[in-house]
N, C-alpha and C positions, 0 to 999 in steps of 0.2 A: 494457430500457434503465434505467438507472443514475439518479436524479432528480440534478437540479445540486445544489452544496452552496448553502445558504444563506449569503447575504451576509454579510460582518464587518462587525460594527455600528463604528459610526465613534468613535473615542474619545473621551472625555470632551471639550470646550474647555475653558479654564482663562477663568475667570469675569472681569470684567470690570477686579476689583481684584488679581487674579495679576500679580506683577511678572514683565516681559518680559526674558528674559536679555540680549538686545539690544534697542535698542526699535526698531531698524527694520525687526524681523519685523512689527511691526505692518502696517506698508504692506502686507504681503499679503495684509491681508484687505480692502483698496482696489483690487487688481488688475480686478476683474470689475465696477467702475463707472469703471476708466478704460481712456481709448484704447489702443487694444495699439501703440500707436510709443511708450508709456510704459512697457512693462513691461520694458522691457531695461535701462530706467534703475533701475526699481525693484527688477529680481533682481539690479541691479551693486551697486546698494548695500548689498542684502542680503549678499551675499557678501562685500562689503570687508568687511560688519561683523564677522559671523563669523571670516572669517579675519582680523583681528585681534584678535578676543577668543580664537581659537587660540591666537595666537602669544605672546599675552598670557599662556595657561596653562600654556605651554610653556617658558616660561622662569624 
C-alpha cells in the first residue's frame, strides 16, 4: 500500500497591514464567528464586489 501524500501546507496570509484588493474579502475572515443566515449576505457582497472590480478592469 501506497502511503497518502502529505498535506499542502496552507499559503502564506498576507499580514495584517497588506492592502485588501477589495476590502470586503475582509468579511470572510468573520464568517466562522457569525450566524450562518449571515453568510449569504456576506458571500453576496463579496461577489458584487468582485465582479465590479471585474468589470472595472475590463473596461
Amino acid at each position: 500500500m501506497t502511503p497518502a501524500p502529505a498535506p499542502r501546507p496552507a499559503p502564506p496570509r498576507p499580514g495584517p497591514s497588506a492592502p485588501q484588493p477589495v476590502p470586503e474579502l475582509a468579511e470572510l475572515e468573520t464568517l466562522a464567528g457569525r450566524p450562518l443566515s449571515e453568510h449569504v449576505t456576506v458571500l453576496d457582497a463579496v461577489h458584487r464586489a468582485l465582479a465590479a472590480q471585474l468589470s472595472a478592469a475590463e473596461s
